[in-house]
N, C-alpha and C positions, 0 to 999 in steps of 0.2 A: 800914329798907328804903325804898326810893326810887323814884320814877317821877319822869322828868322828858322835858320839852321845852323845846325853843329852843337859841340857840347860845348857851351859858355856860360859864364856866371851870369843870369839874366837880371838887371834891372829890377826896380821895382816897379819904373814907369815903362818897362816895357806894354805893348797894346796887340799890335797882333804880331804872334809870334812861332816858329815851328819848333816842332822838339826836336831837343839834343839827340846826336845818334847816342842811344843808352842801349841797355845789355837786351831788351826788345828785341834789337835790333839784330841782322844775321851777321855774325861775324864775318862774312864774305869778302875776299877785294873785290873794290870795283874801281872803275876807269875814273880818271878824275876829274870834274866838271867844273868845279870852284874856279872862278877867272883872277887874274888877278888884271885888278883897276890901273894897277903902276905901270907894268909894263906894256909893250907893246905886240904881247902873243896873237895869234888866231885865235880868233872867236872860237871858228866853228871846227873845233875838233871833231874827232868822229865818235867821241861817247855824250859830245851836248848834240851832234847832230841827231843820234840815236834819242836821245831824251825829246828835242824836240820832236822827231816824228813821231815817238808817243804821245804826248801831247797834243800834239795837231789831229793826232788820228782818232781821238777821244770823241763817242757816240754822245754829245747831247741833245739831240734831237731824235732819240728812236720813236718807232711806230706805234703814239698813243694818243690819244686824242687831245689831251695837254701834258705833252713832253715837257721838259726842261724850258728848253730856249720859249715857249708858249707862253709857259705860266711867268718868265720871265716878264714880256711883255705883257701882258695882262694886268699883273699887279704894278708896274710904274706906267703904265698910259704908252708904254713904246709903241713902233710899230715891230713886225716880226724881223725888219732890215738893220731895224737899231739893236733890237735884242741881241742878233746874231754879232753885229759888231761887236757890243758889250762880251761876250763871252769871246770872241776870239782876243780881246783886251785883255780878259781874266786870264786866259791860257797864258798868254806874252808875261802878265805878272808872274803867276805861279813861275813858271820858268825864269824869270830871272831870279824869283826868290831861292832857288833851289841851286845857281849859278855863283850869287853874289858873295863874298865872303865878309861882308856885310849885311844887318838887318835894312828890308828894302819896307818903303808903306807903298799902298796899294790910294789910288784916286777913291773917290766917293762911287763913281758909277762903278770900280772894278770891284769895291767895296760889296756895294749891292748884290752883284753876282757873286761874290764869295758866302756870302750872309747865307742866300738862296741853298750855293751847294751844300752847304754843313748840313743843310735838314735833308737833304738826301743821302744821310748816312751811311750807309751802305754803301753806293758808288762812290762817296766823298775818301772814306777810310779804307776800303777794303781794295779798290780800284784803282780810282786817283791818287791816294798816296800811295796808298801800297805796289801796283803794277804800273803806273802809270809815271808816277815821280819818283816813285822809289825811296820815300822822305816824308819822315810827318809832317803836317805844315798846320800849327796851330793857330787858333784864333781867339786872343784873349781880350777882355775890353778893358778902356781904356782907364788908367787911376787921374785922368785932369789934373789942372793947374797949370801954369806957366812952363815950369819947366820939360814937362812931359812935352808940351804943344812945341819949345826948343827946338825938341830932340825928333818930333816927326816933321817936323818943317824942313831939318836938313836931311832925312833920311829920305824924305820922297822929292827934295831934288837931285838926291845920289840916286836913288833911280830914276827918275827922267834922263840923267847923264848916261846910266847903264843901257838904259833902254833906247837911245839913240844910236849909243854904240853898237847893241846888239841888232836891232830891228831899225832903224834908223827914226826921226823923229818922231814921235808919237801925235796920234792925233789929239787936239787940242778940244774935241767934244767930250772925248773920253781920258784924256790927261791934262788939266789946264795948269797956268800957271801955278808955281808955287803958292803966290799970295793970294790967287783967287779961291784954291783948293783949300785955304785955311783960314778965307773969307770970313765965312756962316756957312752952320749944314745946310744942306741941301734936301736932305729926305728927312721927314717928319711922319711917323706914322699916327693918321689920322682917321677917327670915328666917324663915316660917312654919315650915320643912321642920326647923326647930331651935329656935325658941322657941314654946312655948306660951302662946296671948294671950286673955285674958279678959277679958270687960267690967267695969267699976265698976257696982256695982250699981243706984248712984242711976241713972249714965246709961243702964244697962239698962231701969230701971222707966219713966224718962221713954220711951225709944222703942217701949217696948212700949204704952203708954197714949196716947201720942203725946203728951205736954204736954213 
C-alpha cells in the first residue's frame, strides 16, 4: 500500500497513492516541505511546521451525535480513547505522506481511518486535501501478487524510519512490525445477521484490563 506525491511515473503496483501536482493544481510557489532522508537537515522548518499545525488543528470530532472519531469507534469495537489515538496516527501519516519524497504505506489501523475519511467526501477533498494539506492524497487498491507485497513491505519500513525521525518511534498498537503488518489482514468485513463473531480471548482479557 502506497501513498504518494508529486508528478511521477506511477507503477502499475502502485496501491495507495496521491496525485501528481497536475495543471489542477494553482500554479503558486509554495514553501518547500519534501525532506530529504540523506541528509542531515531540520525537520521542522517553518512551512512543515505550518502544515503540521494544520493538521493537528483539523475538527474530527465536531458537535454531532456520531461525529467522525464516534462512528470510528463504533464500527471496529474501539473504545472512544483508541479511536482518538487511531486518527491522530492518520494525521502523523498523512503528514509524512505529504513530507516524504518517497511513496510512504500507511499500517492497517491508519488504513482503517483513511478508508473511513474518503466517504466523508467533502471534508476529505475539499478540506483535508485541499486547505488542510494542500495535496491530493489518493487511495487506490491494491493489483496483489508478490511483487506489489515487495514493494509495500519496504515502503512502510521507510516510513516507520520517517516516522521516528519525524515524530519519534511510533506506537506499536498502531504501527507494528514490519513482518507482523504483512502477517495476515487484520479487518475482514463481516455479515453480522449470518455469522456469529467472538473475540480471542487473549485480545478479550487485554481490553477488558486495558493492557
Amino acid at each position: 500500500m502506497t501513498a504518494r506525491r508529486g508528478r511521477t511515473n506511477r507503477p502499475a503496483s502502485a496501491v495507495l497513492s496521491s496525485a501528481m501536482d497536475d495543471d489542477r493544481e494553482l500554479s503558486l510557489p509554495r514553501p518547500q516541505v519534501k525532506i530529504d532522508v540523506q541528509s542531515d537537515e531540520p525537520v521542522w522548518t517553518q512551512a512543515r511546521q505550518d502544515l503540521w499545525r494544520r493538521v493537528e488543528q483539523h475538527d474530527f470530532e465536531p458537535e454531532t451525535p456520531l461525529n467522525f472519531t464516534r462512528r470510528l469507534a463504533r464500527d471496529h469495537g474501539w473504545s472512544l480513547e483508541t479511536a482518538r489515538a487511531a486518527v491522530d496516527a492518520y494525521r502523523r501519516f498523512c503528514f509524512l505522506a505529504v513530507i516524504s519524497p518517497t511513496p510512504v504505506t500507511p499500517s492497517e489501523v491508519v488504513d482503517e481511518v483513511w478508508h473511513q475519511h474518503l466517504i466523508y467526501s467533502r471534508d476529505y477533498w475539499t478540506i483535508w486535501c485541499g486547505e488542510v494539506l494542500q495535496a491530493p492524497l489518493h487511495h487506490d487498491p491494491t493489483p496483489g501478487g508478490p511483487e506489489a507485497q515487495t514493494i509495500y513491505r519496504r515502503q512502510y519500513a521507510q516510513t516507520l524510519a520517517l516516522h521516528e525521525r519525524v515524530f519519534g518511534p511510533p506506537q506499536q498498537e498502531f504501527w507494528p512490525a514490519t513482518h507482523l503488518r504483512f502477517a495476515s489482514p487484520r479487518y475482514h468485513m463481516t455479515d453480522r445477521s449470518y455469522w456469529l463473531i467472538l473475540p480471542k480471548p487473549v485480545a478479550w482479557i487485554r481490553r477488558l484490563f486495558g493492557k
